[in-house]
N, C-alpha and C positions, 0 to 999 in steps of 0.2 A: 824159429825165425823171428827177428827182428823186427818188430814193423815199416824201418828203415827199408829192411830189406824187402818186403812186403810191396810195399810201393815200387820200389826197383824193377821187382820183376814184372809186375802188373806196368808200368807202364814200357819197358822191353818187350812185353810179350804181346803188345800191340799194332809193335813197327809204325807206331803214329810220327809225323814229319817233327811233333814235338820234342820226341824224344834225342833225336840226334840232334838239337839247338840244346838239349841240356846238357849233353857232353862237355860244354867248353866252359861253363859256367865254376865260380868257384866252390867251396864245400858246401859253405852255410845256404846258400841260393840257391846252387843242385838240390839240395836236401829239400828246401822248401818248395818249391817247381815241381818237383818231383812225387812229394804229399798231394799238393793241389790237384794236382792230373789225377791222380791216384781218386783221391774223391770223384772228381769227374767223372771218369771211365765206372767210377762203383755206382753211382745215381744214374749213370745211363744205360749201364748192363740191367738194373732196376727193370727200366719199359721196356728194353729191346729184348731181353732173354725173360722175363715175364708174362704169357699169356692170357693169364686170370687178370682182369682191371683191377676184385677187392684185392687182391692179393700186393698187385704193384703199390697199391695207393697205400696199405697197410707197411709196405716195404719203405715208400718216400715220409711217411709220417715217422716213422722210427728213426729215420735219416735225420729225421729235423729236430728227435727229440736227441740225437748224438752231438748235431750241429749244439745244443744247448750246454750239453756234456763239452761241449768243446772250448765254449769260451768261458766254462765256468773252472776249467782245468782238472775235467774229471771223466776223459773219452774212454771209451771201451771198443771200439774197432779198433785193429792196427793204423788205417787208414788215418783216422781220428787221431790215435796215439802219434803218428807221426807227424801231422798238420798241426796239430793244438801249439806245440812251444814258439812253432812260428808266426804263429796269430798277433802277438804282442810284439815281436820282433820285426817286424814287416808293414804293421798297422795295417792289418789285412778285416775290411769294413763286415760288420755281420749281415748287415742287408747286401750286400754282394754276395755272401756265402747264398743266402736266402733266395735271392733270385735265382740263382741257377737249379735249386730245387722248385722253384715255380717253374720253371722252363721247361722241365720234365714232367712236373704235373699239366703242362699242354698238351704235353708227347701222349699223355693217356688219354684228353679230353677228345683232340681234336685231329683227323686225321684228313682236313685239308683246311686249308687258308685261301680266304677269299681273295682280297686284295693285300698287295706287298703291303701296306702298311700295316695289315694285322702278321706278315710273316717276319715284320721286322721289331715285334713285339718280339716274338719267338724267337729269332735271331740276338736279338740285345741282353735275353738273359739266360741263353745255354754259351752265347761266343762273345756278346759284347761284353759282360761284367768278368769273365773268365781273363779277358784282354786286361781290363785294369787292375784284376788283383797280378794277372803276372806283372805286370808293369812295376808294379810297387815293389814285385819283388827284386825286379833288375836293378829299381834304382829310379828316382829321377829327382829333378831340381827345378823344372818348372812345369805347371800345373797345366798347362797345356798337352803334358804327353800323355794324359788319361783321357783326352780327345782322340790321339791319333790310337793310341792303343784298344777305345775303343771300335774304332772304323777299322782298324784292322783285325779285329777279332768277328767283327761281321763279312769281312773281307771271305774269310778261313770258312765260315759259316755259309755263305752261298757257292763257297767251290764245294763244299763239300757234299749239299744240296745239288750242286751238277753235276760230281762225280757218283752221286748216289742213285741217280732219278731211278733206274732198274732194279737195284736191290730193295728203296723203300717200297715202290710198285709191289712187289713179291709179299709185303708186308704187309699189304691194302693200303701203302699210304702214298698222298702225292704232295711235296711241297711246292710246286711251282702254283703261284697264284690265280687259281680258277676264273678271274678274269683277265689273265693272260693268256690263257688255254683258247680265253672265248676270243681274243684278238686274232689268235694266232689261227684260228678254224682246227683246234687239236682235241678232238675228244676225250673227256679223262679216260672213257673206255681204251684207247689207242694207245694209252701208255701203262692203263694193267694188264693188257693182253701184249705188249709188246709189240706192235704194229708202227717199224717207221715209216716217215714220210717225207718229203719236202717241207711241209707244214712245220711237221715238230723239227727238222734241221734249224730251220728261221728262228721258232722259240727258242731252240738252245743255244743260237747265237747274240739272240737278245740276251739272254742271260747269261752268256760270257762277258760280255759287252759291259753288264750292269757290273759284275763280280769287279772287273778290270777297272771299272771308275771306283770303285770303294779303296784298292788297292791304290791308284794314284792319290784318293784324297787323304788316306791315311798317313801318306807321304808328306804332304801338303801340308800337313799337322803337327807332323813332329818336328820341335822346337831343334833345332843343332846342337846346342848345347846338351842334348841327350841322346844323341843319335850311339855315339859308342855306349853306355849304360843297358841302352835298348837295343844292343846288337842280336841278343837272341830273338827277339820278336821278328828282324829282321831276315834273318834267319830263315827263322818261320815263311818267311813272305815268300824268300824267293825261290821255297821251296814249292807252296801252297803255286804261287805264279806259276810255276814250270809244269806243275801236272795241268793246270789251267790253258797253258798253250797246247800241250800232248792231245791233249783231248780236242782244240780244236784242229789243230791237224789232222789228228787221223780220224775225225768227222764226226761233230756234236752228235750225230742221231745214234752213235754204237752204246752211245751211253744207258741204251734201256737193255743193251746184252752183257753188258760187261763194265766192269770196275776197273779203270785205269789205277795205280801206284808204279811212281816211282822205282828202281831199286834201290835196295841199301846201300850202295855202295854209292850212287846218283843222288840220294839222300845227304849223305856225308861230306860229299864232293861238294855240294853248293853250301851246306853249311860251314864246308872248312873256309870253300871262299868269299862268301859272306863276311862270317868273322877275321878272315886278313885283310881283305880290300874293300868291304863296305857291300852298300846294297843301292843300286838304281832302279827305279820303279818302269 
């Protein structure tokens, strides 16, 4: 197998909203998009399928010493093999690379966040840095799109935080911000044992609410002149957006029973229409 190929499947075998935005992309930029994710999903399988800590921490430090392998042009993961040639082709930053293995090293440290400003540390470097290196790879011409691409990468990052709240639970973990728990009169207890309420409906509407401004301002960001470049991100959006509204519909609080997705085919449909007619926030 290919390392090409390697990535390929790993990110298919995901069914992440990302991968049907890189269907329409051209070769070289599939190819790259495609490696990136790839690392991604390989540093986050790290903490999530790892339940020894020395173990994961010895798993992320090896990471970092491939990251090194990486831009010295001498990787040994397929992962690696396939990202490295597009390091210099894409001018894809090493402290970007680096952050998002800090952001996993959170994953082991910390399994609740106090206040949103420490969750949006945590957020900026598993989805916000993740945002501008794809960006670079789409493409752009002015320096303002690694604005919008980072707010929308936080965007993806708190849906995903609301689509998760009952599987992290299961996990022992809670990301919603322990002094929004206390605004909201929501026990953490009530969301590891899975107890809705009224309470926690409110919270989770707040935090649609928040999720839905990061989407508009990300919008608000990107420059026009790269809106077509940046079509895949967008993409992304109004895919990430549409399971964002599913969920409020069929009622913020089921979220501690079950994992809303899309289907594949609902998947496809808004990416195909996205990239023919564009994207409205």
């Amino acid at each position: 197998m290919t390392p090409e190929q390697y990535c390929q499947d790993k990110a298919a075998a995901s069914g992440s909203s990302f991968y049907y935005s890189f269907r329409f992309l051209p070769e070289e930029q599939r190819q790259a998009i495609t490696a990136l994710y790839a690392f991604c999903r390989e540093v986050d399988d790290v903490v999530d399928e790892c339940s020894d800590e020395g173990v994961a921490r010895t798993t992320l430090a090896w990471w970092r010493t491939e990251v090194e392998r990486m831009y010295a042009g001498r990787p040994e993961h397929p992962v690696g093999r396939a990202l490295a040639p597009w390091i210099r082709t894409f001018s894809l930053p090493r402290e970007e690379i680096d952050a998002v293995l800090d952001g996993m090293e959170m994953d082991i440290a910390y399994a609740r966040y106090d206040a949103f400003d420490d969750l949006k540390v945590y957020c900026h470097r598993v989805a916000g840095v993740v945002g501008q290196l794809s960006a670079r790879i789409f493409g752009f011409s002015d320096p303002g799109t690694l604005a919008f691409a980072h707010e929308l990468g936080l965007a993806f990052q708190l849906t995903n935080i609301i689509r998760d709240v009952g599987e992290d639970a299961r996990r022992g973990r809670i990301y919603l911000p322990m002094q929004e728990l206390q605004r909201f009169d929501v026990p953490a207890a009530d969301i590891l044992h899975v107890r809705e309420s009224q309470a926690f409906r409110e919270l989770m509407l707040f935090q649609i609410e928040r999720a839905g401004q990061y989407y508009r301002s990300a919008w608000e960001k990107l420059p026009p002149a790269d809106r077509k470049a940046q079509r895949p991100g967008l993409m992304m959006a109004a895919i990430y957006r549409a399971t964002l509204e599913e969920i409020r519909r069929d009622g913020p609080e089921k979220v501690l029973n079950q994992r809303l997705s899309l289907t594949p085919i609902r998947k496809l449909w808004l990416a195909w229409k996205t990239w023919t007619f564009g994207y409205r926030p």
